[in-house]
C-alpha positions in Angstrom: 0.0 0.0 0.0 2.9 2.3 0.6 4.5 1.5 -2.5 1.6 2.5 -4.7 0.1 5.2 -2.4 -3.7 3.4 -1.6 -5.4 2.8 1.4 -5.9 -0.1 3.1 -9.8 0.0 2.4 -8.9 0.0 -1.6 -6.8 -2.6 -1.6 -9.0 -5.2 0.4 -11.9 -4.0 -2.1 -9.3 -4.7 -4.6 -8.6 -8.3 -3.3 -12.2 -8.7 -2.9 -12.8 -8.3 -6.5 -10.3 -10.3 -7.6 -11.3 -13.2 -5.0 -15.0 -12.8 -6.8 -13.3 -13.7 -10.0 -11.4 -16.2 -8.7 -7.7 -14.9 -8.9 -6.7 -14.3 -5.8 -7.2 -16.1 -2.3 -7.2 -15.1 1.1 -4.9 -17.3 3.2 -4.2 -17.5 7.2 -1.8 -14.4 8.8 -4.3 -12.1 6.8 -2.5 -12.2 3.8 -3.6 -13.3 -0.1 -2.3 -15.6 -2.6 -2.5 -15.2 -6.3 -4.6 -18.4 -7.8 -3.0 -19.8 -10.8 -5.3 -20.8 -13.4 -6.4 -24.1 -13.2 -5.3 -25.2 -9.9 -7.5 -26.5 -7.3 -6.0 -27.3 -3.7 -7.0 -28.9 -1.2 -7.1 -26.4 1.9 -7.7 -29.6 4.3 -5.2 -30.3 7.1 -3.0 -33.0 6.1 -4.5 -35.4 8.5 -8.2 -35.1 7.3 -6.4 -35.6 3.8 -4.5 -38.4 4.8 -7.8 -40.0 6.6 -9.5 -39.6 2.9 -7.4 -41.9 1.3 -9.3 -44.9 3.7 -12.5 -44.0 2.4 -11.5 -43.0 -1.3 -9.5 -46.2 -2.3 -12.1 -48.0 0.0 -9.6 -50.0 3.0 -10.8 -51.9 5.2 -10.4 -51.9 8.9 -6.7 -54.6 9.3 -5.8 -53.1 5.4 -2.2 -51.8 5.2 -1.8 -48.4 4.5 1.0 -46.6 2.4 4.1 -46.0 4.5 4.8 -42.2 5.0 7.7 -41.9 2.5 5.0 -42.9 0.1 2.4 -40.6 1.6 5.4 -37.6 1.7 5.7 -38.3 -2.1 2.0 -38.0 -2.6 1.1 -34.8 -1.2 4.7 -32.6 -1.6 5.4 -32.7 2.0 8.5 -33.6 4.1 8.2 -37.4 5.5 8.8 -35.7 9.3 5.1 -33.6 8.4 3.6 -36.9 7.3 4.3 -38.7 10.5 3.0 -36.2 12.4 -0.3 -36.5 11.1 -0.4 -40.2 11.0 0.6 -39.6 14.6 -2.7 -38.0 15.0 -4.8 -40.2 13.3 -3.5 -42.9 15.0 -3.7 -41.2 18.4 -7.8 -41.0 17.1 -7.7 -44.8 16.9 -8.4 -44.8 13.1 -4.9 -45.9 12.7 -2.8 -49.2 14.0 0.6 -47.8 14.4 3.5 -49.6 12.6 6.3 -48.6 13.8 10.0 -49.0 12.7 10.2 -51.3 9.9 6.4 -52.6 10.6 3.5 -51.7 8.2 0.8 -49.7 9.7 -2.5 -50.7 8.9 -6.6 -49.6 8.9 -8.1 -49.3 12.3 -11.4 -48.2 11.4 -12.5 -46.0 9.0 -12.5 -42.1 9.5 -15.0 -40.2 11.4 -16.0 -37.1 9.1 -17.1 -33.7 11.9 -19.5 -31.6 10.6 -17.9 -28.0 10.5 -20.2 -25.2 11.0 
């Protein structure tokens, strides 16, 4: 805003017009993110993500599930950020953990929350 000499109030009416025509995004921190054309993301933690994959390729409660280098891979995220979220699944019991060496496999299947 100091660089181009507007106010605040024109440039979030700005944003706001570009986030009508689908350009730009708001993102957490108050900030905004141009939207390329074509992408879709998936805003979704990585653990809800993660939890999809049970009910999308349709596992079964004892199934194996991928191992995190494989999940890491998958979504563009570090392996460490991966097992932290198939800490918390497992911590919600919808996991079996594996382990070093062991294969981690299908607890139950995921409980979707209704988000008001």
């Amino acid at each position: 805003m100091r660089d181009y000499k507007i106010s605040r109030g024109v440039a979030l009416r700005a944003f706001g017009v570009l986030q009508r025509d689908g350009v730009a995004e708001p993102v957490p921190g108050g900030r905004w993110r141009v939207v390329r054309a074509g992408e879709s993301a998936d805003r979704r933690p990585l653990d809800e993500r993660i939890a999809a994959i049970i009910t999308d390729e349709g596992l079964e409660a004892g199934a194996a599930f991928p191992s995190a280098s494989v999940l890491a891979a998958r979504f563009g995220v570090s392996r460490p950020t991966v097992t932290k979220a198939l800490d918390k699944l497992e911590a919600a019991s919808v996991l079996a953990g594996g382990g070093q060496g062991r294969v981690r496999t299908v607890r139950a299947a995921p409980i979707r929350e209704e988000r008001s």
